[in-house]
TILUMDREN-731246 format. One line per 4 residues: number of its first residue (from 1); their letters; for each residue x, y, z of N, C-alpha, C. Coordinates in steps of 0.2 Angstrom, whole numbers, plus 5000, padded with zeros to 4 digits. Last residue first. Example, Ala and Ser with C-alpha at 12.3 -4.5 7.8 and 13.67 -1.06 7.14 Angstrom:
2) sa) 5064:4989:5035:5068:4995:5036:5064:5000:5039 ~ 5066:4972:5039:5062:4978:5039:5066:4984:5039
END
This chain:
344) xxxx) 5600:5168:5715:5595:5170:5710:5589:5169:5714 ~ 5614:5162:5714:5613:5168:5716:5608:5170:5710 ~ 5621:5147:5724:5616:5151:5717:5614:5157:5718 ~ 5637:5140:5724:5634:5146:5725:5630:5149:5720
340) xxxx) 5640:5125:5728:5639:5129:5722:5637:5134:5726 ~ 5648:5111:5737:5644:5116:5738:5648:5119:5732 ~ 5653:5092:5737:5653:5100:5735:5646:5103:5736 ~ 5653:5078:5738:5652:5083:5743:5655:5090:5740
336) xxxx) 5655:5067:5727:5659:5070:5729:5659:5077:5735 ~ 5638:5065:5718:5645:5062:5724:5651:5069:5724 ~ 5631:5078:5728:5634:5073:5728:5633:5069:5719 ~ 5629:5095:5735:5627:5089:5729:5634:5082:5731
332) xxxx) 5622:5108:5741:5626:5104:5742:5624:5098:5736 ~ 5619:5128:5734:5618:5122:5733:5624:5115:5736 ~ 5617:5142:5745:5620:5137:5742:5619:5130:5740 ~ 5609:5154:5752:5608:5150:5741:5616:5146:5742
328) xxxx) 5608:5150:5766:5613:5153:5764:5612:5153:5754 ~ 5602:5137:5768:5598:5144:5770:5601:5149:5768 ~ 5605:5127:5757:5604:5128:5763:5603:5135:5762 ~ 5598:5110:5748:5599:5119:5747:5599:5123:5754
324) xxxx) 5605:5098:5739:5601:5100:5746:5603:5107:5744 ~ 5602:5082:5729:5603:5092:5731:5601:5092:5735 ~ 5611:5066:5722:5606:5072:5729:5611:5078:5727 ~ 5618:5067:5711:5615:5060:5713:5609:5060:5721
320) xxxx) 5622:5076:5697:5620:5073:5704:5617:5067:5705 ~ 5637:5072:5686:5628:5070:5687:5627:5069:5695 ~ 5650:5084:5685:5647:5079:5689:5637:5079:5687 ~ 5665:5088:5677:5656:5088:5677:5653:5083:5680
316) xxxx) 5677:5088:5689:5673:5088:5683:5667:5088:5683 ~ 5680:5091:5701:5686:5093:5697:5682:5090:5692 ~ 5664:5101:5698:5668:5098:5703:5676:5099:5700 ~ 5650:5108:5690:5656:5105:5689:5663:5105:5695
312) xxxx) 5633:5106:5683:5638:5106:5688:5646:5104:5688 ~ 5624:5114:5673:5630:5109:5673:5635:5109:5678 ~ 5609:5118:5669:5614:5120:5672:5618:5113:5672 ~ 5597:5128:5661:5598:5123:5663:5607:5122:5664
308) xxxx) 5582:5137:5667:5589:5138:5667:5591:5129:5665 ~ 5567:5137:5667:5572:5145:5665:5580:5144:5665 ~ 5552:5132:5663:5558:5130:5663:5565:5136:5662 ~ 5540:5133:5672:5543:5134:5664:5549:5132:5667
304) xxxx) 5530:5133:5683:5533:5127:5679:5534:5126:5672 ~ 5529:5143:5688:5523:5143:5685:5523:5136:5681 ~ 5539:5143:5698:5533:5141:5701:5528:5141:5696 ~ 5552:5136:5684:5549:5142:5690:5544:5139:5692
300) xxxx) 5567:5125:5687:5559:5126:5684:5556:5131:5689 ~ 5580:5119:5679:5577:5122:5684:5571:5126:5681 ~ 5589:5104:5674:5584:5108:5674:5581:5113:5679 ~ 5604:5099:5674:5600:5100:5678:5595:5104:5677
296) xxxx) 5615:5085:5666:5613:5092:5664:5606:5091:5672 ~ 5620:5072:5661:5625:5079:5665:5622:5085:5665 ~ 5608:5061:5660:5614:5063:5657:5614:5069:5660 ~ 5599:5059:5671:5603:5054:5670:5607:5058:5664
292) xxxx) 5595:5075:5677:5595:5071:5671:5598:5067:5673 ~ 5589:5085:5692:5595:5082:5690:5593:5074:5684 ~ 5579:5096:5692:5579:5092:5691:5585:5089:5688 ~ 5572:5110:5703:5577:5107:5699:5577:5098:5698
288) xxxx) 5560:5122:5705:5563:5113:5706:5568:5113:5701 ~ 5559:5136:5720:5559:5132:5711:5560:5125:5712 ~ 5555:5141:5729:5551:5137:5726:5555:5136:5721 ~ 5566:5145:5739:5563:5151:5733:5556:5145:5730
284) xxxx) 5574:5132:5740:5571:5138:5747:5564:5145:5744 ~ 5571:5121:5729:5576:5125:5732:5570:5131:5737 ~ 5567:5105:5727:5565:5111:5728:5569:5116:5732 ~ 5574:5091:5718:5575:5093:5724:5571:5101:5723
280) xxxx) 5580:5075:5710:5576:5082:5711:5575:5085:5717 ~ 5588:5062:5701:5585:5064:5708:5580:5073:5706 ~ 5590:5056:5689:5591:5053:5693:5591:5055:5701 ~ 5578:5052:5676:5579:5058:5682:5583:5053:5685
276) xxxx) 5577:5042:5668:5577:5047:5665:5578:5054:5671 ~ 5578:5023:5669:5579:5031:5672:5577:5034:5669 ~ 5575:5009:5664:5579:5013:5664:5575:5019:5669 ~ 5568:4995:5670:5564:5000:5668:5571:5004:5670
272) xxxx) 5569:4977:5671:5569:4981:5673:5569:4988:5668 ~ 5553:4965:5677:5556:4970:5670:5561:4976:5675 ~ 5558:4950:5685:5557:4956:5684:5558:4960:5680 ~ 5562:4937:5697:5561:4939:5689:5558:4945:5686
268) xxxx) 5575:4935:5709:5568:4937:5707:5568:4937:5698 ~ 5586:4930:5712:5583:4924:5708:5576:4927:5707 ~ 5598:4938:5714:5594:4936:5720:5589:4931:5717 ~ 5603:4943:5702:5605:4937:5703:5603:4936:5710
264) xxxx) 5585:4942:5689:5591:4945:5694:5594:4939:5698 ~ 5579:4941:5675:5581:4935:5681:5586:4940:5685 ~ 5568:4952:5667:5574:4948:5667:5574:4944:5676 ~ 5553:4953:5656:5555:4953:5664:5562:4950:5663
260) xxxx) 5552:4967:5645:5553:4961:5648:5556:4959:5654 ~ 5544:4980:5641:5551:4980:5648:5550:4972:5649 ~ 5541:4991:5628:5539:4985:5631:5547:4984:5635 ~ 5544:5000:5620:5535:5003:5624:5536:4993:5625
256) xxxx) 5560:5011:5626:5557:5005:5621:5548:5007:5627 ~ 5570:5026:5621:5562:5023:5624:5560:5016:5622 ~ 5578:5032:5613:5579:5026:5613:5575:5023:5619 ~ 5571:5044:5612:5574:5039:5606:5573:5034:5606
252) xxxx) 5571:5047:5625:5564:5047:5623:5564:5044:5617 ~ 5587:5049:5627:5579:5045:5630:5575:5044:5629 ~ 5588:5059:5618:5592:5054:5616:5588:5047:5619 ~ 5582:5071:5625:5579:5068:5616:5582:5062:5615
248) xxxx) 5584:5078:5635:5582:5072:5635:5580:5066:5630 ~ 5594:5089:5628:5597:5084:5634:5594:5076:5637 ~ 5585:5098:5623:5590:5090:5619:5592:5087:5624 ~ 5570:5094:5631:5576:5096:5631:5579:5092:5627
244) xxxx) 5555:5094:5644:5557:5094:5637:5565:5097:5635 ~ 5545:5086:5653:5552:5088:5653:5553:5089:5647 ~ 5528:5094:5653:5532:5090:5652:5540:5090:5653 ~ 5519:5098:5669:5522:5100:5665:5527:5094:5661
240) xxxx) 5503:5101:5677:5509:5095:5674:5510:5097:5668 ~ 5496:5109:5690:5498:5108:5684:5502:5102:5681 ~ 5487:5106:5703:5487:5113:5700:5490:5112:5693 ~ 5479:5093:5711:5483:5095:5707:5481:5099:5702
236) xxxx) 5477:5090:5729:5474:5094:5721:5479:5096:5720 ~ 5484:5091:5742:5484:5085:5736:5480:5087:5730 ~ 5482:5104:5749:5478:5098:5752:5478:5092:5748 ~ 5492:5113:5744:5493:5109:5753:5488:5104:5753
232) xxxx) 5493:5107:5728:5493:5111:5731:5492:5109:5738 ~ 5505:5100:5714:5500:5099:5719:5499:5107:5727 ~ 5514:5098:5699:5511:5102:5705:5504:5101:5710 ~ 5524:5085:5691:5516:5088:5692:5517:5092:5699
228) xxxx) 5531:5082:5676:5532:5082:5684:5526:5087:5685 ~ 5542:5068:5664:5538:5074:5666:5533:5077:5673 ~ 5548:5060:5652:5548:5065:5659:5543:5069:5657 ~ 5541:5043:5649:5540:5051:5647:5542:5056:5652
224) xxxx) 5549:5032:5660:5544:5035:5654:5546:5041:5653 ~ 5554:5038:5679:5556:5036:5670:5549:5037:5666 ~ 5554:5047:5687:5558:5046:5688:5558:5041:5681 ~ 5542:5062:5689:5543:5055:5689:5548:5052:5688
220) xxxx) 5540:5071:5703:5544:5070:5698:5543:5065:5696 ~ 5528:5082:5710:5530:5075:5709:5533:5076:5702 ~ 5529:5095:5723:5529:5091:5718:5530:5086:5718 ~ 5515:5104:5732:5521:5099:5734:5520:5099:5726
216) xxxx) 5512:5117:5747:5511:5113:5741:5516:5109:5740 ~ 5524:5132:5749:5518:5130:5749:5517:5123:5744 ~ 5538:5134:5749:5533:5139:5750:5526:5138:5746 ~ 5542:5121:5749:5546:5128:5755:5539:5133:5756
212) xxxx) 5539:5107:5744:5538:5112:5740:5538:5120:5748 ~ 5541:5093:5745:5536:5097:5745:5542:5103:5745 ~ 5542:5076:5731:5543:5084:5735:5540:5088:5738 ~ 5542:5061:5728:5538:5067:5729:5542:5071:5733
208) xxxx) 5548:5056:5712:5552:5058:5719:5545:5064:5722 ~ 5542:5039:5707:5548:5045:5706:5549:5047:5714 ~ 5533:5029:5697:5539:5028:5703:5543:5036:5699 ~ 5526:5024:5686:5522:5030:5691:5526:5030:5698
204) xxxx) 5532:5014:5678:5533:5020:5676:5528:5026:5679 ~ 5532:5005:5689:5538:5006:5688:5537:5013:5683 ~ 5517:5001:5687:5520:5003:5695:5530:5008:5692 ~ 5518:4995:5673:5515:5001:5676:5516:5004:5684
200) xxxx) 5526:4985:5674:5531:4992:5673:5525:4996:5673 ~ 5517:4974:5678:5520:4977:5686:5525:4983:5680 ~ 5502:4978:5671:5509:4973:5671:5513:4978:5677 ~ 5490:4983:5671:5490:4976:5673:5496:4972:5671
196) xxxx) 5495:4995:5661:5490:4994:5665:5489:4986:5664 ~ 5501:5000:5651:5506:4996:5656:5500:4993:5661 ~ 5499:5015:5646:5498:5009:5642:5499:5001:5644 ~ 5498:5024:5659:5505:5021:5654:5506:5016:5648
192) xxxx) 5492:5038:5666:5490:5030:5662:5498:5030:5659 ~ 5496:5040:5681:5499:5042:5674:5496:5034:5671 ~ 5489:5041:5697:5492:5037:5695:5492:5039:5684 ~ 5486:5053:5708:5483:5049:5703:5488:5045:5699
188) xxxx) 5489:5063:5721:5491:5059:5715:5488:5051:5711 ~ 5490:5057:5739:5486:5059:5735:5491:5059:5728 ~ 5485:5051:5757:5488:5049:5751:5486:5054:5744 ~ 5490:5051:5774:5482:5055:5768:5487:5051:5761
184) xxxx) 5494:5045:5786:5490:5054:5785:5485:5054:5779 ~ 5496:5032:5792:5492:5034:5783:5491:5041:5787 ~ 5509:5026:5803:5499:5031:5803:5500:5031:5795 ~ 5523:5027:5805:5519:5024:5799:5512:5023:5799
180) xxxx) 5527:5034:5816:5527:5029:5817:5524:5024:5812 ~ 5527:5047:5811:5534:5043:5812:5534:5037:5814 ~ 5517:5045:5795:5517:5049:5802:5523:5044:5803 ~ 5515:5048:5778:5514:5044:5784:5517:5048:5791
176) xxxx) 5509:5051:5764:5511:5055:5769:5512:5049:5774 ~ 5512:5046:5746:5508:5044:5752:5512:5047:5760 ~ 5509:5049:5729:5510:5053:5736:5508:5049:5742 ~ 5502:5044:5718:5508:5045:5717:5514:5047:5725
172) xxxx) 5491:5028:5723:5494:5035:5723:5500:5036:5721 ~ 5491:5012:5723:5486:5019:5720:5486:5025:5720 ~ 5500:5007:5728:5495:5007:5733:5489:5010:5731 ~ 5511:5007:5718:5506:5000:5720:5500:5003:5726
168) xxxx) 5516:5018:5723:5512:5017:5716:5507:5013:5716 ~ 5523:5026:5733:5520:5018:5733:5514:5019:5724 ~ 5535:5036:5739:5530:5035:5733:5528:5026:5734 ~ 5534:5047:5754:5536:5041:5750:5531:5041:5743
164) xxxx) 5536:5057:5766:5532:5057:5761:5537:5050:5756 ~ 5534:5060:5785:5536:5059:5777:5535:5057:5771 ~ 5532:5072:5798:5529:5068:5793:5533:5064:5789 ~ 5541:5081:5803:5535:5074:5807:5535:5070:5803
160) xxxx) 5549:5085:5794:5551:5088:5801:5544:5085:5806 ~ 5547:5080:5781:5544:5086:5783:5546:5088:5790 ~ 5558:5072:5771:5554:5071:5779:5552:5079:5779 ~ 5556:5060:5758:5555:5068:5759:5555:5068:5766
156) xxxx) 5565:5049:5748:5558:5051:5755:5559:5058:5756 ~ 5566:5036:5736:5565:5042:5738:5560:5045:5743 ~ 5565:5023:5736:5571:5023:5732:5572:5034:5734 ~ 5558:5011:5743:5559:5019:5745:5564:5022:5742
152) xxxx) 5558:5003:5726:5555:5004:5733:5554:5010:5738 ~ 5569:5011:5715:5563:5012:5719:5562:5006:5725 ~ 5581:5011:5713:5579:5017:5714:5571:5017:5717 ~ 5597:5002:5713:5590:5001:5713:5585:5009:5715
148) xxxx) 5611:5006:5706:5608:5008:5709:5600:5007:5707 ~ 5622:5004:5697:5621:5000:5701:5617:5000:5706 ~ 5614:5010:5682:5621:5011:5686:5619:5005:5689 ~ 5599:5012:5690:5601:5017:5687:5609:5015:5690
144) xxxx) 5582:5004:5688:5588:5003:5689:5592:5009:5687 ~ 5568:4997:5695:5569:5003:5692:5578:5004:5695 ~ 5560:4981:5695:5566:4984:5697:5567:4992:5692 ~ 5544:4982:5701:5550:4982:5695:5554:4984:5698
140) xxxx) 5542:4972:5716:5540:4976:5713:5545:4976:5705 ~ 5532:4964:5729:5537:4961:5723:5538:4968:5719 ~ 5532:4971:5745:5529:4969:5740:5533:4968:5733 ~ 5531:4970:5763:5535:4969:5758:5530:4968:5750
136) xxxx) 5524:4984:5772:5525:4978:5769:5527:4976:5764 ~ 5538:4993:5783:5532:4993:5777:5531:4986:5775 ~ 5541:4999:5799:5542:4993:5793:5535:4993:5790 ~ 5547:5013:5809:5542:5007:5805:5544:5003:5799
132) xxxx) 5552:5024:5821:5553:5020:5815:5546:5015:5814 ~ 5559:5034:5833:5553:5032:5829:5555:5028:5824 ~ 5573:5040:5836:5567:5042:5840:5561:5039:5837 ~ 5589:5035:5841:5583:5034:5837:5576:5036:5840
128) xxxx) 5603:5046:5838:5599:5044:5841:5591:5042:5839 ~ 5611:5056:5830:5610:5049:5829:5607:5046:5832 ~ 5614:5070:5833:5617:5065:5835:5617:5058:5834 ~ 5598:5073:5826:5604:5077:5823:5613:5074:5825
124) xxxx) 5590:5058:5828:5591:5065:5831:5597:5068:5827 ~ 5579:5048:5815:5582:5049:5822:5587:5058:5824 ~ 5569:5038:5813:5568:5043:5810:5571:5044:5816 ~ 5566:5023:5796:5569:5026:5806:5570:5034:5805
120) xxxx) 5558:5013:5789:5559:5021:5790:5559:5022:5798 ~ 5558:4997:5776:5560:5002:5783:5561:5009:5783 ~ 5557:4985:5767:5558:4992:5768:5554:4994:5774 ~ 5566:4970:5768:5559:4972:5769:5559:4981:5772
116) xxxx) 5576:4961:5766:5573:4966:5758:5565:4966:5761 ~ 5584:4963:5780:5579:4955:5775:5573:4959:5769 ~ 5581:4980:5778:5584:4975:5782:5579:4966:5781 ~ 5583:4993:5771:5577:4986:5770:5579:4980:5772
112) xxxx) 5579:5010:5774:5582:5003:5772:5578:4999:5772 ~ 5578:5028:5775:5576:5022:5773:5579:5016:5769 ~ 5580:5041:5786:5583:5034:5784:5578:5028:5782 ~ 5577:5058:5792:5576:5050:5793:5581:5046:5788
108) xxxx) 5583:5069:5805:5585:5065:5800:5582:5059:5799 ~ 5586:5086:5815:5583:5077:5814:5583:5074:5806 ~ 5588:5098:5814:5594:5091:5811:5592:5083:5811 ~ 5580:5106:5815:5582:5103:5820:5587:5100:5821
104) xxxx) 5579:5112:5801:5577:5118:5807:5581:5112:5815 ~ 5583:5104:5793:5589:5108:5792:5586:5112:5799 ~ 5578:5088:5792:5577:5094:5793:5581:5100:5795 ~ 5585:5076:5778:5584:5079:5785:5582:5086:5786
100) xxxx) 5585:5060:5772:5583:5066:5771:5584:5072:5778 ~ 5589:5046:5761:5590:5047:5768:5585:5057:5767 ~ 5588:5029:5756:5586:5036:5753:5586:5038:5762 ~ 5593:5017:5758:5590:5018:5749:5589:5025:5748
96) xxxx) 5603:5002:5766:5598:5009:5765:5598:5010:5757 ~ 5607:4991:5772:5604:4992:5765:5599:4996:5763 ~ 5603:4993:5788:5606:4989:5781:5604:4990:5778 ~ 5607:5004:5803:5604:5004:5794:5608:4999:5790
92) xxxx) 5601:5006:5819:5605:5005:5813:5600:5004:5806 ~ 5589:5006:5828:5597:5011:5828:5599:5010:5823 ~ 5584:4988:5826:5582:4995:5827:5588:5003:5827 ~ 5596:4979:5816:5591:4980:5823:5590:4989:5822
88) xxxx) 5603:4979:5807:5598:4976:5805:5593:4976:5812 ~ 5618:4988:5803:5616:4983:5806:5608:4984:5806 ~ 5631:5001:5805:5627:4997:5800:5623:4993:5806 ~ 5628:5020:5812:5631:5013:5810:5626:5006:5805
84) xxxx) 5626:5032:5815:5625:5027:5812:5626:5023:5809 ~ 5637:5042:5814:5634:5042:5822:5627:5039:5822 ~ 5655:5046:5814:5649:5040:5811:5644:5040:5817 ~ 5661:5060:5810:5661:5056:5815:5657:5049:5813
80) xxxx) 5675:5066:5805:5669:5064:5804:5667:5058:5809 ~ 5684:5081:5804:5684:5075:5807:5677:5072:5806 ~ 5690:5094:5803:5691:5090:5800:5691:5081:5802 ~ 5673:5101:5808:5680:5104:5808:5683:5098:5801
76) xxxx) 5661:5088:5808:5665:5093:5812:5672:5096:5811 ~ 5650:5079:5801:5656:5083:5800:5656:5088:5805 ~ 5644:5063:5804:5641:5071:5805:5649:5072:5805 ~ 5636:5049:5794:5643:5056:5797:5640:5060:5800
72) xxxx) 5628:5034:5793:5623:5040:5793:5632:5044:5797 ~ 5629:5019:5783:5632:5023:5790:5628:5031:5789 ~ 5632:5010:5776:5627:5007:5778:5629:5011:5784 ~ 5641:5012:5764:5643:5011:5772:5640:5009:5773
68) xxxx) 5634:5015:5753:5638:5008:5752:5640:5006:5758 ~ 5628:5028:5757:5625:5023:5756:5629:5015:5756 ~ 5631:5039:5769:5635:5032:5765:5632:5028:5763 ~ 5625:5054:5770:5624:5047:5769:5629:5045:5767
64) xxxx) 5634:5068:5783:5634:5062:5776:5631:5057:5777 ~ 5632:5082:5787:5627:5077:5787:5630:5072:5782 ~ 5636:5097:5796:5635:5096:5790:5633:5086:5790 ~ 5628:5111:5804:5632:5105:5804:5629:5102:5797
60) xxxx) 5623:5126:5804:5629:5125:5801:5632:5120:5801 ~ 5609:5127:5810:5614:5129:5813:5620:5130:5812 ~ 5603:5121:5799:5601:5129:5798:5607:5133:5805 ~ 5613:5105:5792:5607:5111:5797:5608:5117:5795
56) xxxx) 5615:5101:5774:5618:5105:5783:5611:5107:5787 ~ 5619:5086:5767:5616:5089:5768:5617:5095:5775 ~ 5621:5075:5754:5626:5079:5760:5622:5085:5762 ~ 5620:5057:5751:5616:5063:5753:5622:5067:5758
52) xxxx) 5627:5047:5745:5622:5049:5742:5618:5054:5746 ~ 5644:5041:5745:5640:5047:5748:5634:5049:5743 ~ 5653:5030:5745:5646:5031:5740:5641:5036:5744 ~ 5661:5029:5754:5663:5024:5749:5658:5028:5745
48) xxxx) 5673:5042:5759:5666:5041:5760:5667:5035:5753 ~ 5685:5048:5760:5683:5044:5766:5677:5040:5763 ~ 5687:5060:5752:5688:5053:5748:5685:5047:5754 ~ 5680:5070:5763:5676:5068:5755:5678:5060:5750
44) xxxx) 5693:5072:5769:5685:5067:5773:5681:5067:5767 ~ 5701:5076:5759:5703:5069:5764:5698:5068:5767 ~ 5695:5087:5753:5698:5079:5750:5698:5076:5752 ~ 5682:5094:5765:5689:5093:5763:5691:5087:5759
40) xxxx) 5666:5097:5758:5670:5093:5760:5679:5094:5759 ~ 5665:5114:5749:5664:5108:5749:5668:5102:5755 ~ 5665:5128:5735:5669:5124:5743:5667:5116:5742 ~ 5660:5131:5724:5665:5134:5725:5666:5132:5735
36) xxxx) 5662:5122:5708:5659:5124:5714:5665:5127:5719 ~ 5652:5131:5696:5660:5129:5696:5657:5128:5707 ~ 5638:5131:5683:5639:5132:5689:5647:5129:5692 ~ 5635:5134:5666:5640:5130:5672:5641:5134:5679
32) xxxx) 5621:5135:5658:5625:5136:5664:5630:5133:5667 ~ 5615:5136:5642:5617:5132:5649:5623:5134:5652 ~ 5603:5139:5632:5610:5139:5635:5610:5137:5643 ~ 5598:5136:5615:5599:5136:5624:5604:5137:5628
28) xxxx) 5601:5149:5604:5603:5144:5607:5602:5143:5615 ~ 5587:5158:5598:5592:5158:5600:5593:5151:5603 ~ 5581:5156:5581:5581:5156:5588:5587:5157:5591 ~ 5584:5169:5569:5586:5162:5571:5583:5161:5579
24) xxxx) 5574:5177:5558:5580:5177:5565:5578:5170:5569 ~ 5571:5182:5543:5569:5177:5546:5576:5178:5553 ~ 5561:5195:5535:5568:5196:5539:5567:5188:5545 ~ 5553:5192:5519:5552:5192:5528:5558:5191:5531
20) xxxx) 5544:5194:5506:5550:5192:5506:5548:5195:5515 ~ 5531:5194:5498:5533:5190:5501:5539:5190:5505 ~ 5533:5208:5490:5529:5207:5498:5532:5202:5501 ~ 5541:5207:5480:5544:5211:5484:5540:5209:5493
16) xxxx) 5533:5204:5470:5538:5199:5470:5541:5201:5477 ~ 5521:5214:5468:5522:5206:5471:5526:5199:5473 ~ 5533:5226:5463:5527:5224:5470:5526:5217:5472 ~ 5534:5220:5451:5539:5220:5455:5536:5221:5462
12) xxxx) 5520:5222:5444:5522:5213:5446:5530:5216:5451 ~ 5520:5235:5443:5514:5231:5450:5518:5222:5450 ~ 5529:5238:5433:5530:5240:5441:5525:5237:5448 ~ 5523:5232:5424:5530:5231:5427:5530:5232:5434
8) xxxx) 5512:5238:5423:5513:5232:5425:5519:5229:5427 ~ 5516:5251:5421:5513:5251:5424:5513:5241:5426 ~ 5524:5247:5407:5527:5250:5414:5523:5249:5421 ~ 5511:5244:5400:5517:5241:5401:5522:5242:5408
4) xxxx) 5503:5256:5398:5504:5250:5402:5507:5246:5405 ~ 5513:5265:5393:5511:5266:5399:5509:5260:5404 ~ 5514:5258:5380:5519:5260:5386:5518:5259:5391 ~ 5500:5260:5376:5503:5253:5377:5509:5254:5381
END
């Protein structure tokens, strides 16, 4: 009977002892603060009313949009030059919306919408105009961030001929056009949105197509659900990834699944559709980085995981508003004209 006993003891202390497992916490995300380390001088960077693109050639000049200027800079030493002006005839920009430039020439295009009818002029490193086209006007949602309309040409990519827009309305995520507005090719499938036969279906398949240094291209979306797709050089799509982060959990909270139309004070009537990106860019290595409507940057490898997430910071944390990435791993951002130093 002892013996039993003991012997039972000792098997029930056994089964209490399996159970038990060394539990380790995850680790905590972490986030990078990149600190910048040059930039525009004070005095030409305070110059600018709403610099939404700062960008350099591969020879070392450097490039400001003004968007509020309705004006295209070239920086030289201490001195900026303006070398597009405002206005409504061909050579000028009113009411631009998204600018871009090839770092191999310095050619640059420009897209406005001179009488709210979107445009794409595509001119020399100097500012001179070498090609342009007018798109047809069509009613669309207003996709809104702050005081900034984001869609129509709200984003252009130039390829150094080509450039690339998003038209949703047309049925694709990607539409390629030539410098004189030729259709090259269109491709991307449009994201079911539950939206189907109301204009916030065009507004939640509006973002930012990119192509991609070292081969193929992406698509950012810029609301709804974040989230961004890969395509290969001919428009087949290789993968879609979601955005995922506490950074965007506060968005997808407060997500509504209906966008009444509102009265703008131009007299349109329209839904307007928040943000969730408020730009993205491909750095020289293939990665993409994704700048949040709140102060944080995602950066995503070629397999499109996610490996960093970053915090820029100026005389403070800055939300980009455009990246550009020159030959040198430096990152240029806006507002405020700063260059970071990436080293990876």
């Amino acid at each position: 009977m002892n013996l039993g006993a003991s012997a039972f003891r000792r098997k029930k202390r056994a089964v209490v002892l399996l159970p038990l497992l060394l539990v380790i916490a995850a680790p905590a995300p972490r986030v990078e603060i990149l600190r910048s380390t040059g930039g525009l001088p004070a005095h030409i960077a305070g110059m600018f009313r709403d610099p939404f693109g700062f960008q350099q050639t591969d020879s070392g000049q450097y490039i400001v949009f003004d968007r509020r200027a309705h004006a295209i800079y070239a920086i030289a030493g201490d001195a900026a030059t303006k070398i597009v002006d405002i206005g409504a005839e061909p050579g000028r920009v009113l009411e631009p919306t998204a600018f871009d430039l090839d770092p191999s020439d310095g050619s640059f295009v420009v897209a406005d919408a001179p009488l709210r009818r979107p445009r794409v002029q595509l001119f020399t490193v100097d500012g001179r105009r070498l090609a342009g086209f007018t798109l047809p006007d069509r009613q669309k949602p207003r996709l809104v961030l702050e005081s900034t309309v984001l869609n129509g040409i709200g984003s252009i990519q130039y390829t150094g001929g080509n450039v690339l827009i998003n038209q949703p309305e047309s049925g694709a995520l990607v539409s390629e056009l030539g410098p004189y507005g030729t259709p090259m090719r269109a491709f991307g499938a449009l994201r079911a949105t539950g939206q189907e036969g109301d204009d916030v279906h065009f507004a939640l398949n509006a973002g930012l197509p990119l192509a991609d240094p070292t081969g193929g291209y992406y698509f950012v979306f810029s609301a709804g659900v974040p989230l961004f797709r890969k395509y290969d050089a001919k428009g087949a799509l290789i993968f879609e990834r979601h955005v995922e982060g506490p950074e965007v959990d506060e968005y997808l909270r407060t997500m509504p699944t209906r966008w009444p139309a509102q009265r703008m004070a131009d007299g349109d009537v329209l839904p307007i559709v928040p943000p969730a990106v408020r730009t993205a860019r491909v750095d020289r290595g293939g990665r993409l980085w994704i700048a949040l409507t709140a102060p944080f940057t995602y950066v995503y490898d070629a397999a499109g995981d996610k490996i960093l997430t970053v915090q820029f910071k100026g005389a403070s944390v800055l939300s980009p508003n455009s990246l550009f990435f020159t030959k040198d791993g430096r990152v240029l951002v806006t507002p405020g004209c700063y260059e970071f130093k990436i080293n990876r």
